[in-house]
C-alpha positions as CSV (number, residue, x, y, z in Angstrom):
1,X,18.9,-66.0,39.9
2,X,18.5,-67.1,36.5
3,X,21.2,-69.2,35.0
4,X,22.6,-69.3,31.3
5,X,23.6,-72.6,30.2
6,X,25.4,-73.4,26.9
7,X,25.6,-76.8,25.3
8,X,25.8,-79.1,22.5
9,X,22.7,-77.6,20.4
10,X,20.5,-80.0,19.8
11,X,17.6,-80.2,17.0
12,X,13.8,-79.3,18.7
13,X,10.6,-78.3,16.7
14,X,7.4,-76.0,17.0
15,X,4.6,-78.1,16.9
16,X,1.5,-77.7,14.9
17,X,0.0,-78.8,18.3
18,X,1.5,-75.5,20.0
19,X,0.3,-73.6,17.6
20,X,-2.5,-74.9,17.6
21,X,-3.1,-73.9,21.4
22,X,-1.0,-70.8,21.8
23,X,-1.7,-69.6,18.1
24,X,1.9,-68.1,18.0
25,X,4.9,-68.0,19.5
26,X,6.6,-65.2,20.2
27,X,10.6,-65.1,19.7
28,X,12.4,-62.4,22.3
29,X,15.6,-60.5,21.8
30,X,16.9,-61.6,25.2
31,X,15.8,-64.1,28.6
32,X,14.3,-61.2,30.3
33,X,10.9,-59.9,30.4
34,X,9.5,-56.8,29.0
35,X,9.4,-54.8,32.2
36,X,12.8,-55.6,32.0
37,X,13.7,-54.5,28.6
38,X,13.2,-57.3,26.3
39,X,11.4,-56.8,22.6
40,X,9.4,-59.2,20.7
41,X,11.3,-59.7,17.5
42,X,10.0,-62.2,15.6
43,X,6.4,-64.1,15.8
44,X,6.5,-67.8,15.1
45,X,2.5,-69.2,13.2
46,X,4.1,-72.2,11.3
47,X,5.2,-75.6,12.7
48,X,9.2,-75.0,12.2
49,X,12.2,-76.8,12.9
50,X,15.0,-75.0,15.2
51,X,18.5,-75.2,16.6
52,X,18.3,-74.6,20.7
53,X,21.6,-73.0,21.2
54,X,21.3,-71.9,25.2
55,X,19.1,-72.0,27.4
56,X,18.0,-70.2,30.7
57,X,17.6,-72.5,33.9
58,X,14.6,-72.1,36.7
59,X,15.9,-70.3,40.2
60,X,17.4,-73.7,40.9
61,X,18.0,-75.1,37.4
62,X,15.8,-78.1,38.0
63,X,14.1,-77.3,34.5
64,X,14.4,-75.0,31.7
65,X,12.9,-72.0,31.5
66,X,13.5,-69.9,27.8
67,X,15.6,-71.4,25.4
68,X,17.9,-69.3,22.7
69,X,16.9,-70.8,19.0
70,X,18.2,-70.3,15.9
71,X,15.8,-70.6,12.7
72,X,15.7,-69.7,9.2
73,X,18.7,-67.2,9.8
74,X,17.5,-65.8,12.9
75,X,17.7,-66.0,16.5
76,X,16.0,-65.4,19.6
77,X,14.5,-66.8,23.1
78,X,11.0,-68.3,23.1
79,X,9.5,-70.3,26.2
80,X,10.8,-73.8,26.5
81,X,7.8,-75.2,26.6
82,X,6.9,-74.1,22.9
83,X,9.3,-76.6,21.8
84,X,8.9,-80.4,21.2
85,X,12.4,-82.4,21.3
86,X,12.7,-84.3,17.8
């Protein structure tokens, strides 16, 4: 079971390093997978800065998993490991 957990949002960025390595990142319309339903909305190609509004725990919420960001009027879930804390 995947847990939603909501917060303080905190300030994180995606890296010109990620890029870099992944050459985008893809932004989701919800923490599930595409067998499951989910649609990419939005593609990420330029080092930006976002809002992490929630995020969606491992099985057993030792780490995160997808976090919810907001950007440049938009929002959506990308992997957690796209983002760099500031």
């Amino acid at each position: 079971m995947n847990d939603l957990k909501k917060f303080q949002p905190y300030q994180a960025f995606v890296s010109q390093e990620t890029l870099w390595t992944w050459n985008l990142v893809s932004v989701w319309n919800s923490p599930k997978s595409p067998s499951e339903g989910a649609k990419v909305i939005d593609e990420i190609r330029q080092p930006i800065e976002v809002t992490v509004v929630e995020e969606q725990q491992e099985t057993y919420g030792l780490k995160r998993k997808l976090a919810k960001i907001a950007y440049a009027g938009k929002e959506g879930w990308v992997p957690s490991e796209a983002l760099t804390d500031l």
